[in-house]
C-alpha positions in Angstrom: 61.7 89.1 32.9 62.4 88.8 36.5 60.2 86.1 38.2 59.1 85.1 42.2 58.3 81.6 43.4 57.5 81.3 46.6 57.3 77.3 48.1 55.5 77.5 51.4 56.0 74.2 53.8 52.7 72.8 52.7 54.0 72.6 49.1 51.9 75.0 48.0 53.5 77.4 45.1 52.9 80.9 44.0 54.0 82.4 41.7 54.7 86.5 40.5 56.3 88.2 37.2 55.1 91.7 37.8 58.0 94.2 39.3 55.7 95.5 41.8 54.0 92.2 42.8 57.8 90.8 43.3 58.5 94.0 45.4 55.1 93.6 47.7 55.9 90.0 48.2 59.0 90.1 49.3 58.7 93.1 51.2 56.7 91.4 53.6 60.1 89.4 54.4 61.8 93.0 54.7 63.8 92.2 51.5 64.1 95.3 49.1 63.5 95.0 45.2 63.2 97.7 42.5 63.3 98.4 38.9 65.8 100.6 37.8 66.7 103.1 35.2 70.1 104.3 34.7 71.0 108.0 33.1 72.1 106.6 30.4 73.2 103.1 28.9 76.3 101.4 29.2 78.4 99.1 26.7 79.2 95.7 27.6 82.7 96.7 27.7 82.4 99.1 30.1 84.8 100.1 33.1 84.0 99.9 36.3 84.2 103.5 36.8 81.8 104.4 33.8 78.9 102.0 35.1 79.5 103.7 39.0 79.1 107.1 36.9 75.7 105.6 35.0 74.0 105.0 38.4 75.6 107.5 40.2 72.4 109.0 42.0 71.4 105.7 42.9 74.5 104.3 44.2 75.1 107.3 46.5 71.9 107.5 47.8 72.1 103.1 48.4 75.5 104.0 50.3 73.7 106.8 51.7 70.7 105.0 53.5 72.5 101.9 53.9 75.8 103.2 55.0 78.2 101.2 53.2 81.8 102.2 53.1 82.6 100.6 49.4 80.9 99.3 46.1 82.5 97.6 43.3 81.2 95.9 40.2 81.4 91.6 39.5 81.2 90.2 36.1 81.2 86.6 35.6 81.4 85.2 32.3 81.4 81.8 30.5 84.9 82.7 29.4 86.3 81.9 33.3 88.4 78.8 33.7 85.5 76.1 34.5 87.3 75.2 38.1 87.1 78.4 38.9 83.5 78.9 38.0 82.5 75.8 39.8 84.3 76.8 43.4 82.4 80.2 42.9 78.9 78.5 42.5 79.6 76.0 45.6 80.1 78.5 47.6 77.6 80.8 46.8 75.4 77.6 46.7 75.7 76.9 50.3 73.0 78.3 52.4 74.5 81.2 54.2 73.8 84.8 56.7 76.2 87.9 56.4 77.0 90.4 59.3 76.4 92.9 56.8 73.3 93.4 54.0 73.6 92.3 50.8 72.7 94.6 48.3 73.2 94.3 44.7 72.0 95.9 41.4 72.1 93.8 38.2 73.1 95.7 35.0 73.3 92.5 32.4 72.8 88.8 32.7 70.9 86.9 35.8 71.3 85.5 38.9 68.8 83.7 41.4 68.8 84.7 45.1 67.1 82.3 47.3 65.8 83.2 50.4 65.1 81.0 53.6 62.5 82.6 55.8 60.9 80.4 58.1 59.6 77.6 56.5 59.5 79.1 53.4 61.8 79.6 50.3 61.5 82.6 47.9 63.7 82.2 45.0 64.2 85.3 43.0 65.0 85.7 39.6 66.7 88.7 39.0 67.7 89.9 35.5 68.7 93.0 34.5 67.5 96.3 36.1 66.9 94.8 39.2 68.0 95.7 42.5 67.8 93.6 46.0 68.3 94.1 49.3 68.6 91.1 51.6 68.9 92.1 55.3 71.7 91.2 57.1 71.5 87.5 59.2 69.1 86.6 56.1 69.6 82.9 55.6 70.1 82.5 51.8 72.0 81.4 49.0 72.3 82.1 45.4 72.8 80.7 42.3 74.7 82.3 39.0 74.5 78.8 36.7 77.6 76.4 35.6 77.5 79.4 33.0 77.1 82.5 34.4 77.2 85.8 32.6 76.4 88.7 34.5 77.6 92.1 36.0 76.2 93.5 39.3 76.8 96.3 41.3 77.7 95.3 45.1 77.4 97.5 48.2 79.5 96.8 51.6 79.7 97.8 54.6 82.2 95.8 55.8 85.9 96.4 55.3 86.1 92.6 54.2 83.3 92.9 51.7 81.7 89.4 50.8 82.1 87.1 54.0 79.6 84.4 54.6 78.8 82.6 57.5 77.5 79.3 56.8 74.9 77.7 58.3 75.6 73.5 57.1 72.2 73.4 56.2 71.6 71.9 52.8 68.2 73.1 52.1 69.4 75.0 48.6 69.5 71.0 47.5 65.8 70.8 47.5 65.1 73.5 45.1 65.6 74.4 41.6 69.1 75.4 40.1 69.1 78.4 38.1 69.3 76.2 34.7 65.5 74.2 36.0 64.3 77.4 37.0 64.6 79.4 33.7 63.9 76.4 31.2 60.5 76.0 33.6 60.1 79.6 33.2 60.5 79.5 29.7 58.6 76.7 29.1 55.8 77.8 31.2 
Protein backbone atom coordinates (compact mmCIF):
# COMPACT_ATOMS: atom_id res chain seq x y z
CA UNK A 1 0.00 0.00 0.00
CA UNK A 2 1.38 3.32 -0.93
CA UNK A 3 1.72 5.65 2.14
CA UNK A 4 2.21 9.81 2.68
CA UNK A 5 4.00 11.35 5.63
CA UNK A 6 4.21 14.71 5.69
CA UNK A 7 6.86 16.43 8.54
CA UNK A 8 5.97 20.01 8.81
CA UNK A 9 8.81 22.40 10.62
CA UNK A 10 7.05 22.31 13.85
CA UNK A 11 7.52 18.43 14.02
CA UNK A 12 4.25 17.87 13.61
CA UNK A 13 3.38 14.53 11.36
CA UNK A 14 0.53 13.43 9.24
CA UNK A 15 -0.01 10.83 7.91
CA UNK A 16 -2.25 9.34 4.57
CA UNK A 17 -2.69 5.58 2.99
CA UNK A 18 -5.69 6.31 0.91
CA UNK A 19 -4.81 6.93 -3.10
CA UNK A 20 -6.94 9.89 -3.26
CA UNK A 21 -6.05 11.40 0.14
CA UNK A 22 -2.11 10.95 -1.14
CA UNK A 23 -3.26 12.68 -4.45
CA UNK A 24 -5.21 15.74 -2.60
CA UNK A 25 -2.21 16.28 -0.36
CA UNK A 26 0.27 16.47 -2.60
CA UNK A 27 -1.59 18.20 -5.11
CA UNK A 28 -1.53 21.11 -3.12
CA UNK A 29 2.46 21.10 -3.73
CA UNK A 30 1.50 20.75 -7.62
CA UNK A 31 2.95 17.18 -7.52
CA UNK A 32 0.78 14.62 -9.57
CA UNK A 33 -0.15 11.11 -8.19
CA UNK A 34 -2.59 8.38 -9.59
CA UNK A 35 -3.56 4.86 -9.45
CA UNK A 36 -3.28 3.08 -12.41
CA UNK A 37 -4.58 0.13 -14.31
CA UNK A 38 -2.91 -1.27 -17.24
CA UNK A 39 -4.84 -3.21 -20.31
CA UNK A 40 -3.58 -6.10 -19.30
CA UNK A 41 -0.85 -7.65 -16.85
CA UNK A 42 2.64 -8.13 -17.54
CA UNK A 43 5.27 -10.90 -16.51
CA UNK A 44 8.13 -10.10 -14.50
CA UNK A 45 10.13 -11.00 -17.42
CA UNK A 46 8.81 -8.73 -19.61
CA UNK A 47 10.54 -6.48 -22.42
CA UNK A 48 10.65 -3.26 -22.44
CA UNK A 49 8.69 -2.96 -25.45
CA UNK A 50 5.66 -5.22 -24.10
CA UNK A 51 5.24 -3.17 -20.79
CA UNK A 52 5.33 0.37 -23.22
CA UNK A 53 2.48 -1.74 -25.22
CA UNK A 54 0.54 -2.53 -21.59
CA UNK A 55 0.25 1.19 -20.80
CA UNK A 56 0.22 2.41 -24.16
CA UNK A 57 -2.92 4.88 -23.72
CA UNK A 58 -1.34 6.22 -20.73
CA UNK A 59 2.07 6.68 -21.73
CA UNK A 60 1.03 8.56 -24.91
CA UNK A 61 -1.26 10.67 -23.42
CA UNK A 62 1.78 11.45 -20.30
CA UNK A 63 4.10 12.30 -23.38
CA UNK A 64 1.23 14.03 -24.82
CA UNK A 65 0.44 16.59 -21.94
CA UNK A 66 3.80 16.71 -20.71
CA UNK A 67 5.68 16.77 -23.99
CA UNK A 68 8.43 14.55 -23.46
CA UNK A 69 10.51 13.42 -26.34
CA UNK A 70 11.45 9.74 -24.83
CA UNK A 71 10.37 7.07 -22.14
CA UNK A 72 12.22 4.07 -21.18
CA UNK A 73 11.79 1.45 -18.48
CA UNK A 74 14.49 0.93 -15.14
CA UNK A 75 14.63 -2.19 -13.28
CA UNK A 76 16.77 -2.48 -10.30
CA UNK A 77 17.27 -5.64 -8.66
CA UNK A 78 19.10 -7.19 -5.67
CA UNK A 79 20.93 -9.19 -8.23
CA UNK A 80 23.21 -5.78 -9.26
CA UNK A 81 26.82 -5.84 -8.25
CA UNK A 82 26.54 -4.14 -4.57
CA UNK A 83 29.06 -1.11 -5.62
CA UNK A 84 27.04 -0.45 -8.16
CA UNK A 85 23.86 -0.36 -6.22
CA UNK A 86 25.37 1.75 -3.68
CA UNK A 87 26.71 4.71 -6.20
CA UNK A 88 23.05 4.55 -7.67
CA UNK A 89 21.43 5.20 -4.17
CA UNK A 90 24.03 8.11 -3.22
CA UNK A 91 23.25 9.74 -5.87
CA UNK A 92 19.78 9.55 -5.97
CA UNK A 93 20.07 10.19 -2.23
CA UNK A 94 21.41 13.60 -2.59
CA UNK A 95 18.83 16.28 -2.53
CA UNK A 96 18.40 17.53 -6.00
CA UNK A 97 16.06 19.86 -8.86
CA UNK A 98 15.91 18.84 -12.68
CA UNK A 99 15.41 21.27 -15.61
CA UNK A 100 13.00 18.86 -16.72
CA UNK A 101 9.83 17.03 -14.70
CA UNK A 102 10.16 13.90 -13.35
CA UNK A 103 7.57 11.62 -14.07
CA UNK A 104 7.49 7.99 -13.42
CA UNK A 105 4.99 5.07 -13.23
CA UNK A 106 5.86 2.05 -11.01
CA UNK A 107 4.83 -1.38 -12.36
CA UNK A 108 6.52 -3.70 -9.54
CA UNK A 109 8.54 -3.13 -6.40
CA UNK A 110 8.88 0.43 -4.39
CA UNK A 111 10.65 3.35 -4.22
CA UNK A 112 10.29 6.52 -1.83
CA UNK A 113 10.30 10.08 -3.42
CA UNK A 114 10.97 12.73 -0.98
CA UNK A 115 9.94 16.10 -1.51
CA UNK A 116 11.41 19.38 -0.08
CA UNK A 117 8.77 22.14 -0.17
CA UNK A 118 9.39 24.89 2.00
CA UNK A 119 9.87 23.84 5.30
CA UNK A 120 8.30 20.85 4.73
CA UNK A 121 9.17 17.19 3.70
CA UNK A 122 6.61 14.86 2.01
CA UNK A 123 8.02 11.46 1.57
CA UNK A 124 6.11 9.26 -0.68
CA UNK A 125 5.88 5.75 -0.75
CA UNK A 126 5.15 4.58 -4.00
CA UNK A 127 4.54 0.83 -4.75
CA UNK A 128 3.11 -0.53 -7.52
CA UNK A 129 0.46 1.21 -9.73
CA UNK A 130 1.48 4.35 -8.91
CA UNK A 131 2.29 7.22 -10.90
CA UNK A 132 4.07 10.74 -9.83
CA UNK A 133 4.78 13.77 -11.28
CA UNK A 134 7.27 16.05 -9.59
CA UNK A 135 7.56 19.52 -11.29
CA UNK A 136 10.53 20.52 -12.58
CA UNK A 137 13.06 22.81 -10.06
CA UNK A 138 11.30 20.52 -7.31
CA UNK A 139 13.89 20.08 -4.65
CA UNK A 140 13.90 16.26 -3.81
CA UNK A 141 15.49 13.11 -3.58
CA UNK A 142 14.66 9.54 -3.60
CA UNK A 143 15.36 6.50 -2.08
CA UNK A 144 15.23 2.71 -3.81
CA UNK A 145 16.84 0.78 -0.54
CA UNK A 146 20.46 -1.02 -0.28
CA UNK A 147 18.10 -3.65 -2.02
CA UNK A 148 16.10 -2.32 -4.51
CA UNK A 149 13.81 -4.31 -6.68
CA UNK A 150 11.67 -2.34 -8.85
CA UNK A 151 10.65 -1.43 -12.52
CA UNK A 152 9.33 2.09 -13.46
CA UNK A 153 8.37 3.72 -16.45
CA UNK A 154 10.40 7.15 -16.95
CA UNK A 155 9.29 10.12 -19.06
CA UNK A 156 11.91 12.81 -20.52
CA UNK A 157 11.98 15.67 -22.02
CA UNK A 158 15.33 16.26 -22.29
CA UNK A 159 17.64 14.71 -24.77
CA UNK A 160 20.04 13.82 -21.79
CA UNK A 161 17.23 12.12 -19.75
CA UNK A 162 18.14 11.86 -15.91
CA UNK A 163 20.43 14.95 -15.06
CA UNK A 164 20.34 16.33 -11.55
CA UNK A 165 21.41 19.46 -10.34
CA UNK A 166 22.41 19.21 -6.83
CA UNK A 167 21.63 21.50 -4.37
CA UNK A 168 24.64 20.41 -1.25
CA UNK A 169 22.00 20.42 1.07
CA UNK A 170 21.91 17.38 3.23
CA UNK A 171 18.41 17.59 4.52
CA UNK A 172 17.50 13.78 3.04
CA UNK A 173 19.95 12.87 6.26
CA UNK A 174 17.21 13.89 8.67
CA UNK A 175 14.65 11.59 7.48
CA UNK A 176 13.76 8.06 7.19
CA UNK A 177 15.52 5.66 4.64
CA UNK A 178 13.28 3.53 2.72
CA UNK A 179 14.17 0.31 5.05
CA UNK A 180 12.83 2.74 8.62
CA UNK A 181 10.13 3.85 6.60
CA UNK A 182 8.46 0.51 5.59
CA UNK A 183 9.41 -1.62 8.82
CA UNK A 184 7.51 1.70 10.66
CA UNK A 185 4.81 1.20 8.22
CA UNK A 186 4.62 -2.25 8.81
CA UNK A 187 4.83 -2.16 12.16
CA UNK A 188 2.42 0.52 12.57
Amino acid sequence: MSKLKIFSADNQVQEFTEPESIASQLEKINIQFQRWNPKYLVSKTATQEEILLAYDEQVTLIQSQYGFQSVDVINMNPDSPQETLNQIRQKFLSEHTHSDDEVRYFIEGQGLFCIHHSNTVYQILCKAGDFIAVPAMTKHWFDMGAKPDFKCIRFFGEPNGWVAQYTGDDIARAYPLIEEFTNEYHQA
